[in-house]
N, C-alpha and C positions, 0 to 999 in steps of 0.2 A: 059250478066250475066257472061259466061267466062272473060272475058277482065274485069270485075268487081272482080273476085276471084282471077285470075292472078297478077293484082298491091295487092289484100291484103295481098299475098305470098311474093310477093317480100318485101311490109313494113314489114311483121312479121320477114323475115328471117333477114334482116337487123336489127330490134331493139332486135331480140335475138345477135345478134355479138356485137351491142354498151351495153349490158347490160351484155355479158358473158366477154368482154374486163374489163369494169365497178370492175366488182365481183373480176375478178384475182388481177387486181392492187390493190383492197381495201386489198383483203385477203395478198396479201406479205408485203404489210406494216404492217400487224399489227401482221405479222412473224406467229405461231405457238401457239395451245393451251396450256397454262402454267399458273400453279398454284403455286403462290410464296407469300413471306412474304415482300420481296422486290426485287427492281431491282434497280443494280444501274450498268450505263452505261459510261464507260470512254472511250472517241473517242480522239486519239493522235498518230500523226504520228511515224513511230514505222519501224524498220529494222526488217528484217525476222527473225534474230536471237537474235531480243530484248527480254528483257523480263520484267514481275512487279515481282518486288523482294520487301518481305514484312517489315517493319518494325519492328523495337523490340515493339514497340506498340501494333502493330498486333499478336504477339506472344504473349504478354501478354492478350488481350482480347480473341483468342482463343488458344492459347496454340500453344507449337513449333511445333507439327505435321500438326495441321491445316495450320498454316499460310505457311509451310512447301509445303501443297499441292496447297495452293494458287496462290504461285508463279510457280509453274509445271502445274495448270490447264492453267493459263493465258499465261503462255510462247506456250503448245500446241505444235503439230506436223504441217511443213508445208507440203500440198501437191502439190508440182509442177504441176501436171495433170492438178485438176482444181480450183486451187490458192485459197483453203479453207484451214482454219489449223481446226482442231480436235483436242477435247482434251483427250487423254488416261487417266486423272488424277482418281485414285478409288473414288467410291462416301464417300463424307466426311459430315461433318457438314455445311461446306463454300464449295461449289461444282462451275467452270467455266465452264463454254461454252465461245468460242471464234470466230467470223465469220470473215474474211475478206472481204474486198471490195474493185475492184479495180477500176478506173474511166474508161468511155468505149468510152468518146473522143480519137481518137486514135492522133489528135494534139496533147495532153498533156500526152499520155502515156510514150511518152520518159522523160521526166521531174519531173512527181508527183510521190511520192514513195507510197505503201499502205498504206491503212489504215484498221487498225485491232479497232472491237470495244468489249471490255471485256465485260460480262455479269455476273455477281456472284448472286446468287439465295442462299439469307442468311434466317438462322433462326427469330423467333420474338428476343432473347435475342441478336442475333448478332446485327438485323437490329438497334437494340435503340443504343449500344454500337459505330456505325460505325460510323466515323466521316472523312471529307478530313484531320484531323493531322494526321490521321491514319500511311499518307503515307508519314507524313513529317519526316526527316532526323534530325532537329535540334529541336524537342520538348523538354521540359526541364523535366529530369526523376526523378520520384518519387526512393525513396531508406529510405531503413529500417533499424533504428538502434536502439542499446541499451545501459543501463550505470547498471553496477552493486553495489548494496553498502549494508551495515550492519551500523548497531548501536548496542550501549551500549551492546560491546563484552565483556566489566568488565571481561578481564584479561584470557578469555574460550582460550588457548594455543593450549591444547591438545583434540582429538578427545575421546567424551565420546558418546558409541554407544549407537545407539537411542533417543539421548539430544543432542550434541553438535556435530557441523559440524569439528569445528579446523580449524585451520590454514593452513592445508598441504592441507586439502580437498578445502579450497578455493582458493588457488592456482592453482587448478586443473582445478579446475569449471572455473576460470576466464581467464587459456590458453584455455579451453574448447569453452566458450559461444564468447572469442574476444571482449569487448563490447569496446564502444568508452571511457568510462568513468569509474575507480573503487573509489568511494565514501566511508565515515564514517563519522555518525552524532554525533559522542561523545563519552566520556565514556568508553574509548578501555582499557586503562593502568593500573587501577583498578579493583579490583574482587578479584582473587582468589588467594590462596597463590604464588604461582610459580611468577604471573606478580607479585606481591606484593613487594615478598622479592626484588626484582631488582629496586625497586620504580619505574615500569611498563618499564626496560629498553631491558627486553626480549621482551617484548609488539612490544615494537618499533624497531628492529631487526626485529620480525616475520612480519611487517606490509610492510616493505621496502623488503622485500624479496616475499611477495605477488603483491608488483607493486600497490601501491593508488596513485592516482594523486589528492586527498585534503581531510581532516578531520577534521571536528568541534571541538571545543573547549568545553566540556564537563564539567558540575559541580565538577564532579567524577576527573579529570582534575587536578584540585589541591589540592588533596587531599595527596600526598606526597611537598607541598609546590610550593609556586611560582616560586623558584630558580630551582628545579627538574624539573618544568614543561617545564622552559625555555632550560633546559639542553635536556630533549626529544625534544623538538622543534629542535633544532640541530643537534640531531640524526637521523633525517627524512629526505629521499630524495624524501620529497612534504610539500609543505604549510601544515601547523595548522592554519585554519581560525576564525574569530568573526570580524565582525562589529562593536559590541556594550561593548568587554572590553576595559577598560581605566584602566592605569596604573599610578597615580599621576597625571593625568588629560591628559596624551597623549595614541595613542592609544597604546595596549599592544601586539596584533598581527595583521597580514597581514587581511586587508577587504575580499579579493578576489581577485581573478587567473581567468584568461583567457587562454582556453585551445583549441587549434584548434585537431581536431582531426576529420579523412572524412569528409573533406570540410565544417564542421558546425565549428563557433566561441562560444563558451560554456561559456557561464558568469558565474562563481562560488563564491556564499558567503556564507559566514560563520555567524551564528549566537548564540547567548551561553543565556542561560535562567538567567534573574534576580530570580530567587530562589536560585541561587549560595552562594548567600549571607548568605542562612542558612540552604545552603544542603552540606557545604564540610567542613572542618576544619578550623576556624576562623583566627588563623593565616598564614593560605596558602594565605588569602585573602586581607590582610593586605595593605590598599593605594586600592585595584582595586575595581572599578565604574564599574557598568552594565547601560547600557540605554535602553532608550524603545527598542524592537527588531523590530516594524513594522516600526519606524522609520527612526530608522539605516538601515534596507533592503533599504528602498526605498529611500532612499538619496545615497546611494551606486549606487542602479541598475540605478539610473538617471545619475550618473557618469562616466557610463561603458557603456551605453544603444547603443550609436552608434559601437563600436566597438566587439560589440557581435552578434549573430544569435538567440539567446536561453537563458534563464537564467535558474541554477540549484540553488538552497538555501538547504545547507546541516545546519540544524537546529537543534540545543537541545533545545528544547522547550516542548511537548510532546503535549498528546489531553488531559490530564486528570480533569475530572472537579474541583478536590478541588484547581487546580492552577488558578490564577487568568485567566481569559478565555483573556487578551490583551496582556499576557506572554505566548497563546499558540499556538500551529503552525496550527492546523486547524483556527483557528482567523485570521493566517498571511496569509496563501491563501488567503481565503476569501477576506481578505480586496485585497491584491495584485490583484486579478481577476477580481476585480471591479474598479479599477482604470483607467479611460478614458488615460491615459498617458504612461500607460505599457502594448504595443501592441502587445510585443513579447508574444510568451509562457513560462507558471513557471512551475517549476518540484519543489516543496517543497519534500526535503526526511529530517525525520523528525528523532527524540529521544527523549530518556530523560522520557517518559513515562513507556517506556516496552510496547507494543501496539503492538498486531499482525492486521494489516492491511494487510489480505488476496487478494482483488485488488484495493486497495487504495481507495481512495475518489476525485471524478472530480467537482472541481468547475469554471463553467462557462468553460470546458474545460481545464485546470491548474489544477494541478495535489499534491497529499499530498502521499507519501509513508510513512511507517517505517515496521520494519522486527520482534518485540518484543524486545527481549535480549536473551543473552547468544550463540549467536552466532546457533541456532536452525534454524533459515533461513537465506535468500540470497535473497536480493531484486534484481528484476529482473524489468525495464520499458523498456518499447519497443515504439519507434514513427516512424511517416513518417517526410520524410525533403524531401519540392520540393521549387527548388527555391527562397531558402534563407527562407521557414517558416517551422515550426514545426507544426504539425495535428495529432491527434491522440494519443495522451500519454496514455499509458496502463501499468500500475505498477500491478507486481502478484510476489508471492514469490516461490522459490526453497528452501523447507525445509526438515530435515535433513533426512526423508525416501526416499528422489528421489534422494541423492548422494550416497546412502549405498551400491552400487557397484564402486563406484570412487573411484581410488585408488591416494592415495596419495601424493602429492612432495617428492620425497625421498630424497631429501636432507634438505629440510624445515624440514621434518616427526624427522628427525635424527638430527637435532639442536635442536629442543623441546625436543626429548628424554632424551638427555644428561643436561640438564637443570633440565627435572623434577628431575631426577634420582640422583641428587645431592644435589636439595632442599630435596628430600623423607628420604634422607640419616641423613640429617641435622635433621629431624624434626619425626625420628621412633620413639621415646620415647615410649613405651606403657602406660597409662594413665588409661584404663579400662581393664582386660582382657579379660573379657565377658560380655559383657556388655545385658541387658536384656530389656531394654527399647526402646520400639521408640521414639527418640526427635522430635519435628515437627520443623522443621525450614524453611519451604518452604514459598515463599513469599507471595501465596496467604491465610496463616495461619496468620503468625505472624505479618501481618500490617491491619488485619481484627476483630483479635478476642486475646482472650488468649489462649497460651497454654503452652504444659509444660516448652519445652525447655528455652522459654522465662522467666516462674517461675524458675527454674533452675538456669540463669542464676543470674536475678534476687538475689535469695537466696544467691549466691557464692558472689556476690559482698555485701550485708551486711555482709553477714559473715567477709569478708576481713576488714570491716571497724567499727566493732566491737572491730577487738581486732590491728588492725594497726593505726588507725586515732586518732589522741589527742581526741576526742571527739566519745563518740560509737555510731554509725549509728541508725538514727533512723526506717529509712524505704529506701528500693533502689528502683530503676525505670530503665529501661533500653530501648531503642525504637524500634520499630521492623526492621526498617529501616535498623539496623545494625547488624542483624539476616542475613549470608546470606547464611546458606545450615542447612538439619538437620545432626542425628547423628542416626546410625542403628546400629541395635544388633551385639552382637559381639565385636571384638578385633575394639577396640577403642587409636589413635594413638593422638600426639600432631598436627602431619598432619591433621588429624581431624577437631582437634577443629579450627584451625587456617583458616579452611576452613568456621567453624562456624562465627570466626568471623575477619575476614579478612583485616579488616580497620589499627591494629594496633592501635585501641586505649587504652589509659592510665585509670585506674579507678580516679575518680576525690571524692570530696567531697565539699559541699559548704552548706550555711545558708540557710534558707528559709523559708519566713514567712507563717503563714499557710493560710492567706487569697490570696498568690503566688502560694502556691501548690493548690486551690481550683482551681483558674484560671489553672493553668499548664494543668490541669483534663479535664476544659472546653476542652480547646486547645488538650488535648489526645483525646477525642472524640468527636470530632466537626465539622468532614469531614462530604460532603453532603449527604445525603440519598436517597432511591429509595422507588421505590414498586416493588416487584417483587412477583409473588403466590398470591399475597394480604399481602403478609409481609415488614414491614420497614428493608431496609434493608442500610450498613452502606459502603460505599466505602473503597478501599483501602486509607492506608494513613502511612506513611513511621517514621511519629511521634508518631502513637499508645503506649503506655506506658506498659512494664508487669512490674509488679509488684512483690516485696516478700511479705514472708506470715506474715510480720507485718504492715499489712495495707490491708483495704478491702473498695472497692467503690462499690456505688451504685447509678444506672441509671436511666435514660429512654429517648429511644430515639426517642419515640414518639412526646419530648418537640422539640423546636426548637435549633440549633446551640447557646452556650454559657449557655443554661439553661437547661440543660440534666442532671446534677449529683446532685442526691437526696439528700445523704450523705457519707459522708467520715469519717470513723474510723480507728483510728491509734490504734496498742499496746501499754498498757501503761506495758513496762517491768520489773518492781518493781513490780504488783502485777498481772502481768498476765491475763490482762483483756483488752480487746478493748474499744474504748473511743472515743467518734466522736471529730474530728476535733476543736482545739482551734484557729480563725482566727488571733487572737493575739500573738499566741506564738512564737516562730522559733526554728525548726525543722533540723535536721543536716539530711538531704537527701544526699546519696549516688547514683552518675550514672556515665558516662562515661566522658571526657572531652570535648566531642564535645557534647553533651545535655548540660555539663554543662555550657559553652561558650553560649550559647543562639540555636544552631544548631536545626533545624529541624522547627522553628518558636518558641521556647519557650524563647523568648523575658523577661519573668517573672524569668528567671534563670540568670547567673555569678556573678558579683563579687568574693572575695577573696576565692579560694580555695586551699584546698589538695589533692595533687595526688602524685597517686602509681603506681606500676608496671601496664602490659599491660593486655590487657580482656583475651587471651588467657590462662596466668601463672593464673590468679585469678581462671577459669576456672579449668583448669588443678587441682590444687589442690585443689575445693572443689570437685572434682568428684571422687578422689581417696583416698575420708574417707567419702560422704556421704552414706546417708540411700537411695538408690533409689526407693525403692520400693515405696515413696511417689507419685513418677511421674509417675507411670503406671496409669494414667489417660487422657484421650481424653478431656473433660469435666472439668479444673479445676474450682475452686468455689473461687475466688477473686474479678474478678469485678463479681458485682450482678446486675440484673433485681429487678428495685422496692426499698422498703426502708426496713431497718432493721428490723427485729421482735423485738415486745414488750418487749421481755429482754436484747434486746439490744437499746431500745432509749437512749438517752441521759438525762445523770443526770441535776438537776437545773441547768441554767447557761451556757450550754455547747449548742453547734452549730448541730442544727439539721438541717432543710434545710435555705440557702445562706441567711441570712438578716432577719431571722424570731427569736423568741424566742425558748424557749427549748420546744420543743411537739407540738407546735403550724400545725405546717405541717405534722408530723408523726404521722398515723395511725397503728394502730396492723393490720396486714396481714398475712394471713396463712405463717409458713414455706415452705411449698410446693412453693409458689410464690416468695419466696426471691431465684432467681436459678441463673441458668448459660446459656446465649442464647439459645445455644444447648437443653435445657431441657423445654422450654417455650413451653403453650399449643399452639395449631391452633390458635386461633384467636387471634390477633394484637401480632401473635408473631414477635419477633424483631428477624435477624440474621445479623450481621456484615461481608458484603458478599467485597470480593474484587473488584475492579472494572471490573477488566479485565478477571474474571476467564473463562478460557474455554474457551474465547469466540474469534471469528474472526468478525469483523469489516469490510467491504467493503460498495460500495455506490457510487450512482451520484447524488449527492446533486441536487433538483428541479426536476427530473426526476422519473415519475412514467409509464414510457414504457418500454414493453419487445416486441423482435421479436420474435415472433415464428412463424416456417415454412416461410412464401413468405407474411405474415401481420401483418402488426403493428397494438398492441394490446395493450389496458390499461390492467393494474394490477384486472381491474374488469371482465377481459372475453371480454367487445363490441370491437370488430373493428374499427379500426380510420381508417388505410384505407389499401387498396389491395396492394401487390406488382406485379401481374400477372396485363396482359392487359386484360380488357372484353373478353368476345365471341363475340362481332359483333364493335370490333375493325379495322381498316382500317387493319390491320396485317394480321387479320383470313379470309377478303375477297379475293375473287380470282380476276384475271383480267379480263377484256373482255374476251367470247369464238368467236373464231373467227373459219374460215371452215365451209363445207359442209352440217355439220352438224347443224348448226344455226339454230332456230326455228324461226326467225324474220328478215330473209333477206329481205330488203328492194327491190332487181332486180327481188327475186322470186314471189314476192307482187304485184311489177308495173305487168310481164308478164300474171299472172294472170287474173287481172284486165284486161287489153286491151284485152286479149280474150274473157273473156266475153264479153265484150263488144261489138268484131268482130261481133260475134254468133248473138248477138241481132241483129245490122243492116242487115246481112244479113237477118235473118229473117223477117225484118220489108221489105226490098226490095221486097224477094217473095210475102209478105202479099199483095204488092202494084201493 
């Protein structure tokens, strides 16, 4: 029995030494208890005084103090004692442990140098981020840039606070922001008196002294003539671009400029709207061809295509819907970003409409800016460039309340001054002294609706041609188009009105038959319509017609485009009495030279006319003998909602509505409903609203996801999907626990068991 307990002592002692040998070597392999999101181990033979020095990568994924510390945990202290380094580094986001190892052959210790193995114990957002380019030296780097540009500045010089940025201020803004590129889509040379009188030659002076490196060819453009235009073209130290004018059938300016600037090749074209044809002065026009614009772009950019990075298309086209929508610049994206064959990125910055696009519009990625007018913002796009592509285009604007502490170019600020101060001087005349009226001349007034200014003006031009024209006026028209500021109470100056109306046009006079001016009417109100409240309501449109007070139209614009005018009644002046419209007669209308040229789309007008002095002088002196008090009215009563009242149909014979007999179409209708938009009840009231009023436009075409917080969400509230990992993602699990403390050691398991088991046989020995 002893000699039977003696050998089971020696077995037990011995399988506790092979089982506690067992334990130790399991347990140092698998190191230390640690709870991590990752481990990543890099083993490379490494000099005591080496170190991991991080990346600009690495400092962009965690920022320069991190990666900072990355390289100080990993380099580590050595300690000669006992050939361990330690790392002092503070605990960070990206935290090291470093161990060495040395080989314990002592054949090969003269020969093998250490080896150190890195241990970094990163967060979940580090561990997804980490990559081996992390550490590479020649990855190719991302870099951010930007182009700054304006449109349809129409002649804004000088800073008007609260409205207009100016010239000096954007001089400022553009040594301010550096961008790679400073753009202009049109329409700069024209506007306001000061560019005016110079036939926009201050314009071009202030623009060259701002630093542009291209600018579109604008309708507005040639509105001091071809030969002028070509004359500023010269005066520029940068291209004036268009693709698509032709001059006697060759082209008339440069397509587009290639512009290298930080390492990106910048394709730039120019484009110019075919509504030129009957938005500028007919003889500025005189030989020049417009062609399709999507056309032109893309027969160009396939021209240029290898030797660019990037294309920019500085465009006068605009978005507005009465233009034909394949003459518009959101059209010309579009189609461009769809094109299997234009693989670069487009930057469309756009005009021509007036359009505040607050962050642009993304199609397919490809990009539409414009800034409005009047120099009020500052378009601003910002992209990524890695690697020869563009990603990322983001257009937003800098408008004129976020420069209102920018102070000026003082030497720009001080060539303007001296400019205005000399036109001002030219042009004090006093006209009103006091004047007590508000005119409306703003643009979302006068290309929408009637009002006074535009009656006003209106009146002043028959008057002129009553007692100046071989022939006395029968009724005038004037378009709002060329309305382009009002006129406020008070001392009222020739600087004023000039600002009224700007363009330097001549009063005209010409024939027209009355089934012409019927059509003309269509064509005055026949831009497209909306709904808006539940009311029809009528776009802006730059040919709108005011009228004098011998003639009164009547609407509705309920009908559809071309059949909106109920009827039309002319004064018969011999006995003082209105009289609808004879389609057979002709009519001596009185308007400007450019309506009467055909200008604005009114096709049904020129032939042989008379013209007189300029809109301003006609201006001028009817305001300094009329009766004003007529125009203290918001609300005039000339075009009407509806058809004539009963004492006003029309006599036997005479044109009541387009094609019908006399009465046949006219019904008696309250006076109360013969009105003025303005005055129309709720229901199916009409208001002639401008297009763009108020309002800011942004958008990513096809996209209806917003991020908010860490998931992406539809527009309806559901979840499309998480940006965070699960909770029982591989991240948020721990690693093996390893040590003494283990619940499931497999050595403490086996010892167990064989004891028992001892216990039995000897038991069963005694039993026996």
């Amino acid at each position: 029995m002893k000699a039977l307990l003696l050998k089971t002592s020696v077995w037990l002692v011995l399988l506790f030494s092979v089982m506690g040998l067992w334990h130790v070597s399991n347990a140092a392999e698998q190191h230390t208890p640690m709870k991590a999101h990752a481990v990543t181990t890099i083993d490379k033979a490494i000099t005591d005084k080496q170190q991991v020095t991080p990346t600009k990568e690495a400092a962009h994924h965690y920022g320069e103090e991190a990666a900072t510390n990355v390289s100080a945990s990993a380099q580590g202290t050595a300690d000669d004692t006992n050939n361990k380094v330690t790392s002092n580094a503070p605990s960070t986001a990206a935290s090291t442990t470093v161990n060495e190892t040395r080989d314990v052959d002592t054949q090969q210790a003269s020969t093998q140098k250490p080896t150190r193995t890195a241990t970094f114990k990163l967060s979940n957002a580090e561990t997804a981020s980490l990559s081996p380019r992390m550490f590479a030296t020649n990855a190719p780097q991302t870099t951010t840039h930007k182009i700054l540009h304006t449109n349809d500045i129409h002649g804004r010089l000088a800073e008007e606070k609260g409205r207009v940025i100016g010239m000096a201020k954007l001089k400022t803004v553009k040594e301010q922001e550096k961008p790679d590129l400073m753009l202009d889509a049109g329409d700069a040379f024209q506007g306001l008196p000061l560019s005016n009188q110079s036939k926009g030659e201050e314009m071009a002076k202030a623009m060259n002294a701002v630093g542009y490196d291209a600018m579109a060819v604008g309708n507005h453009e040639f509105d001091f003539g071809y030969d002028q235009l070509k004359k500023l073209e010269g005066m520029l130290d940068f291209p004036m671009l268009s693709t698509n004018v032709y001059k006697d059938g060759k082209r008339a300016f440069k397509p587009s400029t290639i512009v290298t600037k930080n390492g990106i090749r910048y394709g730039i074209i120019g484009v110019t709207t075919p509504e030129t044809k009957t938005k500028t002065r007919p003889e500025g026009i005189k030989g020049v061809e417009f062609r399709d614009p999507l056309q032109s772009v893309t027969a160009e950019m396939m021209r240029i295509y290898k030797d660019v990075d990037t294309f920019v298309v500085i465009s006068h086209l605009g978005i507005d819907p009465s233009t034909q929508e394949t003459w518009r610049g959101d059209y010309l994206v579009k189609q461009l970003s769809q094109n299997p064959q234009l693989k670069k990125r487009i930057t469309v910055i756009d005009g021509h409409s007036h359009t505040v696009l607050q962050n642009g519009q993304i199609y397919n990625n490809d990009a539409l800016a414009q800034t409005g007018t009047a120099l009020a913002n500052i378009g601003k796009i910002t992209f990524n460039y890695r690697n020869g592509a563009v990603s990322n285009i983001k257009p937003s604007l800098i408008n004129v309340k976020d420069v209102e502490n920018v102070t000026p170019n003082k030497a720009l600020a001080e060539q303007i001054n001296q400019a205005d101060q000399t036109f001002r001087a030219q042009t004090a005349e006093v006209i009103i002294p006091n004047n007590t009226i508000d005119f409306k001349g703003e643009r979302d007034d006068v290309r929408t609706r009637e009002t006074n200014l535009g009656n006003a003006i209106a009146d002043a031009m028959e008057a002129y041609g009553v007692k100046n024209f071989s022939k006395k006026t029968d009724f005038a028209v004037t378009n709002g188009g060329g309305i382009r500021a009002s006129i406020a109470k008070g001392k009222v100056t020739r600087y004023d009105l000039i600002s009224v109306l700007p363009f330097g046009n001549t009063i005209a006079q010409i024939d027209v038959k009355g089934s012409d001016v019927w059509t003309a009417f269509e064509h005055s109100l026949g831009a497209p319509t909306t709904q808006k409240d539940g009311k029809t309501v009528l776009t802006a449109n730059g040919g709108l017609l005011h009228i004098s007070d011998s003639i009164r139209v009547y609407y509705d614009m309920n009908k559809p485009s071309g059949k909106r005018i109920n009827a039309i009644q002319i004064l018969n002046k011999e006995i003082g009495k209105f009289e609808n419209i004879d389609l057979k007669r002709v009519y001596h209308v009185t308007m400007n030279d450019f309506t009467a040229s055909g200008g604005d789309g009114y096709s049904m007008f020129g032939g042989p006319r008379e013209e007189g002095i300029s809109l301003d002088q006609v201006l001028a002196s009817y305001l300094k003998t009329a009766n004003l008090a007529k125009y203290d009215t918001t609300e005039p009563q000339r075009m009407l909602l509806g058809k004539p009242a009963v004492s006003e149909q029309p006599a036997k014979g005479q044109q009541g509505s387009k094609g019908s007999e006399s009465g046949k179409d006219t019904q008696p209708i309250d006076k109360d409903k013969v009105m003025n938009p303005a005055k129309q009840p709720a229901s199916g009231k009409v208001v002639l609203l401008p297009a763009h009023r108020g309002t800011v436009s942004s958008g990513r075409e096809g996209s209806d996801r917003a991020l908010e917080g860490n998931a992406v969400s539809s527009k309806s509230g559901k979840q499309l999907a998480s940006m965070s990992a699960p909770k029982d993602s591989a991240h948020e699990k721990q690693l093996p626990k390893t040590g003494t403390n283990q619940s499931s050691n497999p050595a403490t398991m086996f010892v167990l068991v064989a004891g028992i088991g001892l216990i039995a046989t000897v038991r069963r020995r005694k039993a026996s």
